[in-house]
N, C-alpha and C positions, 0 to 999 in steps of 0.2 A: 562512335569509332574514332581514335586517335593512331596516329604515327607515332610507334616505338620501335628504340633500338636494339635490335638479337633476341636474345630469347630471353622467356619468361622469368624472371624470378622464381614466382612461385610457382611450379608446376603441378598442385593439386590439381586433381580434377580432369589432366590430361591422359588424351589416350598413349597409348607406347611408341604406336608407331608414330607419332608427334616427336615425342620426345628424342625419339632415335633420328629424327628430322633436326631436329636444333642441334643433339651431337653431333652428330654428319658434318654440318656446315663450321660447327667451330673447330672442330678437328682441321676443317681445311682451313681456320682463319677467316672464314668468306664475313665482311662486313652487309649485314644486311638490316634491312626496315620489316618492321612487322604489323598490322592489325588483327584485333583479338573481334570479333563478331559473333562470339553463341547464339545470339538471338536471330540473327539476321546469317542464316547459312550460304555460304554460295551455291544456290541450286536457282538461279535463273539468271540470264544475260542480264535484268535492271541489277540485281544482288551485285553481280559482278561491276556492272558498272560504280555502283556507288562505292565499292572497295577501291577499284582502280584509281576512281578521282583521291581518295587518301592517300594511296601508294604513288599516284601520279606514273602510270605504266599503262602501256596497251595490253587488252585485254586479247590473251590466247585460248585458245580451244587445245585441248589433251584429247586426243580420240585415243579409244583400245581397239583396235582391230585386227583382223585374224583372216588367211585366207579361206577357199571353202573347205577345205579338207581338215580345218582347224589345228593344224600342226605348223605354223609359221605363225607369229604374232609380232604387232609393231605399236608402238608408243607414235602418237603422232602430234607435232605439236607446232600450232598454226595461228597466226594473227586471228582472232575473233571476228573479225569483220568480214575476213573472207568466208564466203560459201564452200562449203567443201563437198567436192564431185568426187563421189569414187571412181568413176572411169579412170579422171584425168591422172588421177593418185597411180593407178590400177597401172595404168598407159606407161607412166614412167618410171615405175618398177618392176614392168615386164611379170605383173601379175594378173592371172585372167579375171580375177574375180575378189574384192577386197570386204566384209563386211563387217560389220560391231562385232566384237567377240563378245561371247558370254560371261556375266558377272565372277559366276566362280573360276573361271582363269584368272580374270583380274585380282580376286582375291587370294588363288591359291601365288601367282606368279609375282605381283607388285604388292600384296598387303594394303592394298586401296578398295575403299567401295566405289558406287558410281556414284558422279559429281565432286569428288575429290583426288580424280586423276592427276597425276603430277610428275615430273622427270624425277623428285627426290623418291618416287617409289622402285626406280629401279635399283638404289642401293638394298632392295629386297629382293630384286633378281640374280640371286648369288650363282645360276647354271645358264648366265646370261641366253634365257628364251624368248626375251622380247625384244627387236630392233626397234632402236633408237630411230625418226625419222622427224627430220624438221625443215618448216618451209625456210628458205633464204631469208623472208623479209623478218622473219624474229631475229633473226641475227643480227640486222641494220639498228634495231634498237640499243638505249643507251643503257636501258635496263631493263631485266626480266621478272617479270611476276609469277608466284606459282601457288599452292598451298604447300603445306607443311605434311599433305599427305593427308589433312581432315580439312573439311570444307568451311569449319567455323574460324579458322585465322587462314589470314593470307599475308606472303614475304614477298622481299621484291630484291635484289643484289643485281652487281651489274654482269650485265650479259657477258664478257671478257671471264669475269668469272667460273659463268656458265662453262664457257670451251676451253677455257684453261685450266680450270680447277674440279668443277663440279665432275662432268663426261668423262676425263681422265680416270677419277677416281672411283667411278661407277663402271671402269673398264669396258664403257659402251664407245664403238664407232658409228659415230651416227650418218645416214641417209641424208645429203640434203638435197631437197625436193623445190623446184617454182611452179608455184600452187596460183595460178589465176584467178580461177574461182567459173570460166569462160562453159558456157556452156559446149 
């Protein structure tokens, strides 16, 4: 794995909703770093670790969740390190009951599988149905990491970015949330 700059040259081989991830961000100008990893997919905390140490970012967690009636849905996106309690989540958005949502909303609503959760999927939320909700301390960072919407490359741009450029243009108002982790 090596640090490169924007998107790919050559984009054989990529999936669309990839692709539609690089135009997104150049369309906004967003200066960002990238890692190409097919081999090595981010589907487990070490994956991600060793991506992170290239990108030199802390690693966040994307949860999909849904309430029980499965008619509310939120994007949730949270320093990695923290444990994530649904009560506490539950408690401070005044919702009784908070759980994983089912793959095919993710896929019908964000065009993401599981393990490749990402905020750039909600530029595929065009009847905005999924709230945006992010803990404080991602914001405190200097940079954010994310994928690209497929789990074999991961980007990283700076978080300013994030709430200045990205959220606006995703017409999402995001939730922000102080997630302890406390039992």
């Amino acid at each position: 794995m090596e640090l490169l700059k924007g998107s790919p040259t050559d984009m054989t081989g990529r999936q669309e909703r990839e692709k539609r991830t690089y135009s997104f961000l150049d369309k906004l100008s967003i200066d960002y770093d990238r890692t190409d990893h097919p081999d090595e997919p981010a589907t487990t905390m070490e994956a991600c670790a060793k991506i992170d140490a290239i990108l030199n970012v802390r690693i966040c967690k994307n949860l999909f969740l849904c309430n029980r009636q499965k008619t509310n849905f939120y994007l949730l996106i949270m320093p990695g390190d923290k444990p994530f309690k649904t009560k506490e989540l539950s408690k401070q958005m005044g919702i009784s009951r908070l759980s994983f949502a089912d793959e095919a909303f993710m896929l019908e609503f964000l065009d993401i599988h599981p393990g490749s959760v990402s905020v750039l999927g909600l530029m595929n939320d065009h009847e905005n149905r999924v709230q945006l909700v992010i803990d404080e301390d991602v914001l405190k960072e200097e940079y954010f990491g994310c994928h690209p919407c497929v789990n074999t490359s991961s980007i990283r741009f700076k978080t300013a970015d994030l709430t200045e450029k990205v959220i606006p243009a995703l017409n999402a108002e995001p939730i922000i949330v102080h997630l302890d982790g406390a039992e």
